[in-house]
C-alpha positions as CSV (number, residue, x, y, z in Angstrom):
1,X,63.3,3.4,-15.2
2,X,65.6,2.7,-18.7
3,X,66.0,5.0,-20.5
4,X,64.9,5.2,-24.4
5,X,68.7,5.4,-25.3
6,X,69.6,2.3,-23.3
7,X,66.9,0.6,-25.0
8,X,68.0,1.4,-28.3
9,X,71.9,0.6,-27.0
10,X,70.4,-2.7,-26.4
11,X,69.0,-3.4,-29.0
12,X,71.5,-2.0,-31.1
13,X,73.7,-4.6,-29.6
14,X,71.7,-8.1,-30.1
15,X,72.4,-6.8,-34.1
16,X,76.0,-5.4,-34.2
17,X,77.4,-7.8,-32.0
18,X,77.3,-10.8,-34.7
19,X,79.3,-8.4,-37.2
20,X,82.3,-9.3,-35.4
21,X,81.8,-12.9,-34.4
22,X,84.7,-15.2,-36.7
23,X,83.3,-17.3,-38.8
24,X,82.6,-20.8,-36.3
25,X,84.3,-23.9,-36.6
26,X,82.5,-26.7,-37.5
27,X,82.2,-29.4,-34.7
28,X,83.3,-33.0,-35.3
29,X,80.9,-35.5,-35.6
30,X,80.9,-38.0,-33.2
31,X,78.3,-40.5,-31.2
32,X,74.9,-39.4,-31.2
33,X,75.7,-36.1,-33.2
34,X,77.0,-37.6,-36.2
35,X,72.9,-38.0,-36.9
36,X,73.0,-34.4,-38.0
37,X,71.8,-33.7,-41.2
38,X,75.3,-31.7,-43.2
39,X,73.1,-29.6,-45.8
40,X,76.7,-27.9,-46.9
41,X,78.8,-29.4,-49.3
42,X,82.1,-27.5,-50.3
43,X,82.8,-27.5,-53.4
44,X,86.7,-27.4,-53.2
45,X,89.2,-28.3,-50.1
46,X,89.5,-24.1,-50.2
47,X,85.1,-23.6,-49.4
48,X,84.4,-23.3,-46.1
49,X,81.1,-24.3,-46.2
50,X,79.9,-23.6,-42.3
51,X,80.4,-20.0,-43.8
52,X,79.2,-18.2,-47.1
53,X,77.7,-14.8,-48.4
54,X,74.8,-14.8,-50.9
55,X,75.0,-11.3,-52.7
56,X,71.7,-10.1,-54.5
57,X,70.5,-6.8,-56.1
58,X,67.2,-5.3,-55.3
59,X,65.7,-4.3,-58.4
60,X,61.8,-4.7,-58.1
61,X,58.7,-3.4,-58.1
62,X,55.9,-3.0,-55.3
63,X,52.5,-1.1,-56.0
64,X,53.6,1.4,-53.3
65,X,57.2,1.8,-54.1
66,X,57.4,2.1,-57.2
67,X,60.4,0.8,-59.1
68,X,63.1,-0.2,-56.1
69,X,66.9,-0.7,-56.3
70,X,69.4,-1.1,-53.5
71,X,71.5,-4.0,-53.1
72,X,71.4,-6.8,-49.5
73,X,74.2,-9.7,-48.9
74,X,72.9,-12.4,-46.7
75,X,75.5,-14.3,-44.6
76,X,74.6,-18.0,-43.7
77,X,76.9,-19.8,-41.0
78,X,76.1,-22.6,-38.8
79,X,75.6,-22.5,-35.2
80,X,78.8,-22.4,-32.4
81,X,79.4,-25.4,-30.7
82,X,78.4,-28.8,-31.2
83,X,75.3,-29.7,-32.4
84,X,72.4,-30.5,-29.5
85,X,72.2,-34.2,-28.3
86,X,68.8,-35.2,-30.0
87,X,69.3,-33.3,-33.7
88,X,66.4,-35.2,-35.2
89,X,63.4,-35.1,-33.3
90,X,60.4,-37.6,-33.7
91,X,57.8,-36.7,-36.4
92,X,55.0,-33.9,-35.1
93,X,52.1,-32.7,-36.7
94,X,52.5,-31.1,-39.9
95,X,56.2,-33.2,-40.7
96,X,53.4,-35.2,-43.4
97,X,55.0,-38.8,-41.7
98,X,58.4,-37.2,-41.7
99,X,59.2,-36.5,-45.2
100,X,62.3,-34.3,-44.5
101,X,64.7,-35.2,-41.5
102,X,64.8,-31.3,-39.8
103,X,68.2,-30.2,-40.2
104,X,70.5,-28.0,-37.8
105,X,69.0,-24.3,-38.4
106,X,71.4,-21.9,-39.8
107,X,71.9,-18.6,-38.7
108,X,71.4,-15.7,-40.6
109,X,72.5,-12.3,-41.2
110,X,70.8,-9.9,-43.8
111,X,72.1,-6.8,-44.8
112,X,70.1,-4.3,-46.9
113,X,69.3,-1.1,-48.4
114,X,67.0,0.5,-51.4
115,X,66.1,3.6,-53.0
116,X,62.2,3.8,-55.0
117,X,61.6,6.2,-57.8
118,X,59.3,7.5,-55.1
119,X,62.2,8.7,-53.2
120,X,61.9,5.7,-50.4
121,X,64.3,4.6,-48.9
122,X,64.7,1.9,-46.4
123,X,67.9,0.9,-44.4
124,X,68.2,-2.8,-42.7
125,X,69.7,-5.4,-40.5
126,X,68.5,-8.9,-39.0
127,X,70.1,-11.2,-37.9
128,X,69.5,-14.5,-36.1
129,X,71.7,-16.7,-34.2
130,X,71.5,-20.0,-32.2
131,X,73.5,-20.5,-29.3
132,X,74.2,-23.0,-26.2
133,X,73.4,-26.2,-28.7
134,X,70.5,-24.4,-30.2
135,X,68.5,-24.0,-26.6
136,X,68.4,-20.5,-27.4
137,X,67.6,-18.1,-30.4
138,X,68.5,-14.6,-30.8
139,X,66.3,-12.7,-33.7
140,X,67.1,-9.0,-34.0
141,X,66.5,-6.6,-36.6
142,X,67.0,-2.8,-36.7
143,X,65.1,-0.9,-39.8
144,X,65.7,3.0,-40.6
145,X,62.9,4.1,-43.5
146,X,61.1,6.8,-45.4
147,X,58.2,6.4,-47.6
148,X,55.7,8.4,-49.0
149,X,52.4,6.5,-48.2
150,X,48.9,6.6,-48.7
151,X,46.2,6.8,-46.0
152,X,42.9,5.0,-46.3
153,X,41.4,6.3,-43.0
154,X,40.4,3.5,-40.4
155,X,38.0,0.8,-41.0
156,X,36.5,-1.4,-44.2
157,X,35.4,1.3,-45.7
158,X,38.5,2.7,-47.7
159,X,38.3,6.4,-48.3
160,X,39.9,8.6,-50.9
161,X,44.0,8.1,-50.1
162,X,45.4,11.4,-48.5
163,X,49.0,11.2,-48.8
164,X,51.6,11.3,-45.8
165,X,56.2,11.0,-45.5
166,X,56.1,8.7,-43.2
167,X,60.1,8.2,-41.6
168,X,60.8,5.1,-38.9
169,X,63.3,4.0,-36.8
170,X,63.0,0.4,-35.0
171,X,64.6,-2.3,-33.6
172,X,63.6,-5.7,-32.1
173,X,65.2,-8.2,-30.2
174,X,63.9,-11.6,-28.9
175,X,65.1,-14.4,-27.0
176,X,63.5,-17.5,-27.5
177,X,64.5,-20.6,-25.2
178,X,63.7,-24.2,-26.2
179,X,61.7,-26.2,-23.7
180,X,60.8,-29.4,-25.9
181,X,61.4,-30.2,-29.2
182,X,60.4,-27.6,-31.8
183,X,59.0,-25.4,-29.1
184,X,60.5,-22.2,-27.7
185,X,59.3,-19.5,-25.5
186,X,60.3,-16.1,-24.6
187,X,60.5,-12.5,-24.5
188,X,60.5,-9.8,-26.9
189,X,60.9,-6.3,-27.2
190,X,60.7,-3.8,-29.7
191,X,61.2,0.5,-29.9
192,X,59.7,2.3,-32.7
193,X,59.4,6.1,-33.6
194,X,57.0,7.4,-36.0
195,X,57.4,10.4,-37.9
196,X,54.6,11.9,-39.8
197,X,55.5,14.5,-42.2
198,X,53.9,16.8,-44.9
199,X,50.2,15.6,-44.5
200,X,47.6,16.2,-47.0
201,X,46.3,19.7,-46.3
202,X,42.8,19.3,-44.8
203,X,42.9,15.8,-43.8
204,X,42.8,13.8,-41.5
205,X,46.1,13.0,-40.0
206,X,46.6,17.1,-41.0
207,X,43.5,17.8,-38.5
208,X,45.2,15.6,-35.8
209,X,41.8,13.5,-35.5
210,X,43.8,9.9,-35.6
211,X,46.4,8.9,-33.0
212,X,49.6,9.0,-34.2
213,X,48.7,11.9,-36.4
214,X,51.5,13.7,-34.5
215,X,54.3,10.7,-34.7
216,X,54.4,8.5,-32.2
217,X,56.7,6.6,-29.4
218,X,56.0,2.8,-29.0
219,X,57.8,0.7,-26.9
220,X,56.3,-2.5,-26.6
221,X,57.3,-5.7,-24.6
222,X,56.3,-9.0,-25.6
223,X,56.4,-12.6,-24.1
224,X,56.2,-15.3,-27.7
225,X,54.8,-18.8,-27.7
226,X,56.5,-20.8,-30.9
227,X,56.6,-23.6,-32.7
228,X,58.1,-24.8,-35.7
229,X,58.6,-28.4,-37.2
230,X,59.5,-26.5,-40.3
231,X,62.9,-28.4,-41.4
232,X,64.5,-25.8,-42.8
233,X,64.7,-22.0,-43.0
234,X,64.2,-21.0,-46.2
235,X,62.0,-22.8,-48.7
236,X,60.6,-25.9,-46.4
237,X,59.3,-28.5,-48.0
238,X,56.7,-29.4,-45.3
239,X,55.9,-29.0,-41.7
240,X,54.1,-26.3,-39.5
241,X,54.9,-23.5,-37.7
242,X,52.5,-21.3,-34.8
243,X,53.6,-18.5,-32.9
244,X,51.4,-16.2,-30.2
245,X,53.0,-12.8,-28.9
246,X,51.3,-10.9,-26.2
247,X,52.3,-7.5,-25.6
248,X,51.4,-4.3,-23.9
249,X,53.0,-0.9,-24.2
250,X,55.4,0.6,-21.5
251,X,54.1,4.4,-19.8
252,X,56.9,5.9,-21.9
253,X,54.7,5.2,-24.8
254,X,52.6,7.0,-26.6
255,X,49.3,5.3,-26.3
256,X,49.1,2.8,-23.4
257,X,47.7,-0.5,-25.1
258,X,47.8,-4.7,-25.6
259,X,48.7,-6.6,-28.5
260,X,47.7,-10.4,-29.7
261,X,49.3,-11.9,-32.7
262,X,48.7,-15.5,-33.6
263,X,49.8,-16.5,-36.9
264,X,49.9,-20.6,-38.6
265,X,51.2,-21.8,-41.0
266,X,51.5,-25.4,-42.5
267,X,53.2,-27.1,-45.2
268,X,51.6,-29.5,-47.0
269,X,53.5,-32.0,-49.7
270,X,52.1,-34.0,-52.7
271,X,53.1,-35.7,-55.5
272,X,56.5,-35.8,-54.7
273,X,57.9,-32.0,-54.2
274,X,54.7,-30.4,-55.1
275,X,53.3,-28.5,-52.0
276,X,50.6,-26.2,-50.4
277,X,50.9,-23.7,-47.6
278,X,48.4,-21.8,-45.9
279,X,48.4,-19.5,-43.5
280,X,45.6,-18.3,-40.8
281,X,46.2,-15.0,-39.2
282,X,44.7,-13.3,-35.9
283,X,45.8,-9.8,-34.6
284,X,43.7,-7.5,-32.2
285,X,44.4,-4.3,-30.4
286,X,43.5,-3.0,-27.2
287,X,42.2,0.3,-26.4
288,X,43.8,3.4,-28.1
289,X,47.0,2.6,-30.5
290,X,48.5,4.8,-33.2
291,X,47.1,4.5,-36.3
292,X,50.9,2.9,-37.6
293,X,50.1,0.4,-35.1
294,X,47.2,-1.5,-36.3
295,X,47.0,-4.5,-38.1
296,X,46.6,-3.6,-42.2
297,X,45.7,-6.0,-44.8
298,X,47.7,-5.9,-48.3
299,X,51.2,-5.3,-49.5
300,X,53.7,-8.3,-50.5
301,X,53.0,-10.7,-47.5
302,X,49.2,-10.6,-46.5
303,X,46.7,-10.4,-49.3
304,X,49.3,-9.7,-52.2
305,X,47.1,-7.5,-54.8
306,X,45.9,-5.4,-52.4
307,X,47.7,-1.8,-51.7
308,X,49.5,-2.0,-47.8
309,X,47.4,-0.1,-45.1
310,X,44.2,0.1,-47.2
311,X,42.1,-1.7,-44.3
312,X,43.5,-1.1,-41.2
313,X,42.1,-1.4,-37.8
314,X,42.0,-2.7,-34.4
315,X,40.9,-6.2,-35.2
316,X,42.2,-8.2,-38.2
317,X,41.0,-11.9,-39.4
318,X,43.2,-13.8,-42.9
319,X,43.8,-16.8,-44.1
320,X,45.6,-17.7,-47.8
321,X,47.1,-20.1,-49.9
322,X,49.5,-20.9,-52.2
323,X,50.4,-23.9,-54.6
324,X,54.2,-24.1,-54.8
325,X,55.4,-26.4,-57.4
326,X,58.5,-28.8,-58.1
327,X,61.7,-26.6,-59.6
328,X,63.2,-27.3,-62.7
329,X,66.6,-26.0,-62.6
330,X,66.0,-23.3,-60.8
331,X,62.9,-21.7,-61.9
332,X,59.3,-22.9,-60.0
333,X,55.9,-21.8,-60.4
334,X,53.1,-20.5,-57.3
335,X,49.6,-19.9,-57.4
336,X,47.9,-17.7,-54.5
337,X,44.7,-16.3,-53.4
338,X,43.5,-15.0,-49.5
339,X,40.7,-13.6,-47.7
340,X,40.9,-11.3,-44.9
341,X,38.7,-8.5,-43.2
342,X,39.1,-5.8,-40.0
343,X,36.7,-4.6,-37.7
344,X,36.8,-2.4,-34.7
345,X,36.0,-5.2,-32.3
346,X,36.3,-8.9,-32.5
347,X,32.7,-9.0,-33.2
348,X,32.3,-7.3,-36.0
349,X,34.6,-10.0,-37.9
350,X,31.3,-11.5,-39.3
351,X,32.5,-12.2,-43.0
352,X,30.0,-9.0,-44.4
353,X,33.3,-7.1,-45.5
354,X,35.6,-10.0,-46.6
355,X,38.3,-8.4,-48.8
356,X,39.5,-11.3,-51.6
357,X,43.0,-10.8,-53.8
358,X,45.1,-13.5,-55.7
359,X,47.6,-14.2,-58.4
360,X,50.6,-16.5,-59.6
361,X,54.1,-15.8,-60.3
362,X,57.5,-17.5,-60.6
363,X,60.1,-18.5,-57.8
364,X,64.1,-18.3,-58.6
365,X,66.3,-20.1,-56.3
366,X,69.3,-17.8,-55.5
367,X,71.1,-20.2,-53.5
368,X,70.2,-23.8,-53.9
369,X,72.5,-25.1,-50.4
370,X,70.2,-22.8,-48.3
371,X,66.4,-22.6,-50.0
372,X,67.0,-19.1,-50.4
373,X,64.8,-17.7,-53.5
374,X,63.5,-14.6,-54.8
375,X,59.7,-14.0,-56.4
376,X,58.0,-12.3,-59.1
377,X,54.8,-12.1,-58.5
378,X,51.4,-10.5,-60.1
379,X,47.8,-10.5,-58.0
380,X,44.8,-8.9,-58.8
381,X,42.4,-7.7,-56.1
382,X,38.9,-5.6,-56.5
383,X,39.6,-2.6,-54.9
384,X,42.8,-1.6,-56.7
385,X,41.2,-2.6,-60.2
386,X,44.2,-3.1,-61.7
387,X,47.2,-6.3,-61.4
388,X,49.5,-5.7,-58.9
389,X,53.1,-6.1,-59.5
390,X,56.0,-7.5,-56.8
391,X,59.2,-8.5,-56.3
392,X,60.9,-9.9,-53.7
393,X,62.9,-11.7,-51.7
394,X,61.6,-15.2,-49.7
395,X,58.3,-17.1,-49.7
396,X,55.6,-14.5,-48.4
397,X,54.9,-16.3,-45.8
């Protein structure tokens, strides 16, 4: 049997191992390959433009943070190696009659950190990397965090909020192999430890009534199903993306249980560069899983407006949308709105509790070459009562 610390050596090393990599050289172009789409332009004989570092502070806002500030670099270079034979697939569904040529993915590497006037803090790394002519993608990310949260209880039917510290340590890794064009499968695994400290006297995590109440071991393998006609990474201008992950604990765990995930998303262009994406999202759990565990509706991806965590349970159901307009200069506009509900069972997703938040905000492109953007968003739901404030880095979904 492995051991939990050669798990976490292992994953520790699908992350760290790219902090030493040299920056690649960029293949030349040649045959077949030169139909590559070059998205980097230098802007002198001295850029290298296979390799460049976007630096960004983190000052923002999220309705369960507070006020946030911390700092993250991300690091864009292109893949090793020379570019796979067919760079340009055909048109697939959701490419809207192909109206970007999909480009060669970059990888990435994000580093960040950021301290709340809630005392939060959160610690991260991801990185992603294509290798062997793009056949196969790495995604790894390792995340260290403490944050005072509120507890809603389980269910549709939000309680009074007990407050909780929660701390967490976890890191992923995936390897995801290319069979066709736009398609990849493989597996996943992640290892996460929940701490709970300082409950609300009297309540329910304090009375050790909810799994998890006590902190919790997960170590969770997963096989993925992807794919992606998405053109680029950040900021896609149309295209679709699906991905299913299956999962189920290992023994060491501390609740035995299986995980589905399905999630789509599509781009949808018109008028030019105006667009619309929506996203559909399934998740279910079964048996027994930590409370942390469950799908939650809210916070700044899923149903923005709505507080993280306040519906959580074993079955979740969403769908939203989002009008994304043309920039000028830099600066574009987004309109948003979702529905989304949890139940207990797949069953009881009947559309009686259907929880309904939306708002608008402006988009700033940080890097232009890349997509890369940050948001300021406001949304509104009914059970907070109040607009909901966020900032943050990336479309939301």
């Amino acid at each position: 049997m492995i051991r939990l610390p050669a798990l976490w050596m292992l994953l520790l090393s699908g992350i760290v191992l790219p902090l030493w990599a040299a920056p690649p050289e960029r293949p030349e172009s040649h045959g077949a390959e030169s139909l590559t789409v070059e998205r980097h332009n230098a802007e002198n004989d001295e850029d290298d433009p296979s390799f460049r570092t976007v630096f960004y502070p983190q000052i923002g806002y999220t309705p369960e943070l507070g006020w946030l500030f911390g700092a993250a670099a991300l690091i864009i270079y292109d893949p090793v190696g020379p570019p796979p034979e067919s760079p340009v697939p055909p048109a697939g569904p959701g490419d809207a009659g192909g109206v970007e040529a999909r480009a060669r993915p970059d990888n990435t590497l994000l580093l960040a950190a950021f301290y709340t006037t809630t005392t939060a803090y959160r610690f991260a790394v991801e990185n992603n990397q294509y290798l062997f002519r793009d056949r196969l993608l790495l995604e790894s990310d390792l995340v260290f965090a403490e944050v005072p949260t509120d507890f809603f209880g389980i269910g549709s039917d939000a309680e009074d909020a007990e407050q909780y510290l929660e701390r967490r340590l976890s890191g992923e890794l995936g390897a995801l192999f290319q069979f066709l064009p736009r398609f990849r499968v493989g597996p996943r695994f992640r290892a996460t430890r929940h701490w709970v400290e300082d409950p609300d006297e009297g309540g329910l995590l304090d009375t050790g009534k909810i799994s998890g109440s006590d902190g919790a071991t997960v170590l969770l393998p997963m096989v993925e199903f992807r794919y992606d006609s998405r053109p680029t990474t950040f900021d896609p201008r149309s295209g679709a993306a699906f991905s299913l992950r299956l999962g189920h604990t290992l023994p060491d765990s501390a609740e035995r249980y299986g995980s589905v995930a399905a999630e789509y998303v599509q781009i949808t262009p018109f008028f030019g560069d105006h667009r619309i994406a929506t996203q559909y999202v399934f998740e279910h759990v079964l048996d027994t899983a930590p409370f942390q565990e469950l799908p939650r509706l809210g916070g700044p991806s899923l149903l923005r407006g709505l507080t993280e965590g306040r519906y959580r349970d074993r079955t979740l159901v969403a769908a939203q949308a989002e009008y994304r307009s043309p920039f000028l200069w830099r600066f574009s506009l987004e309109v948003f709105g979702g529905v989304g509900q949890v139940a207990s069972e797949i069953d009881g997703l009947d559309g009686q509790d259907l929880v309904a938040a939306g708002g608008a905000g402006l988009r700033f492109q940080l890097d232009p070459e890349s997509g890369f953007l940050l948001r300021f968003n406001a949304a509104y739901s009914e059970p907070e009562g109040a607009p909901q404030f966020y900032v943050g880095a990336g479309d939301a979904f």
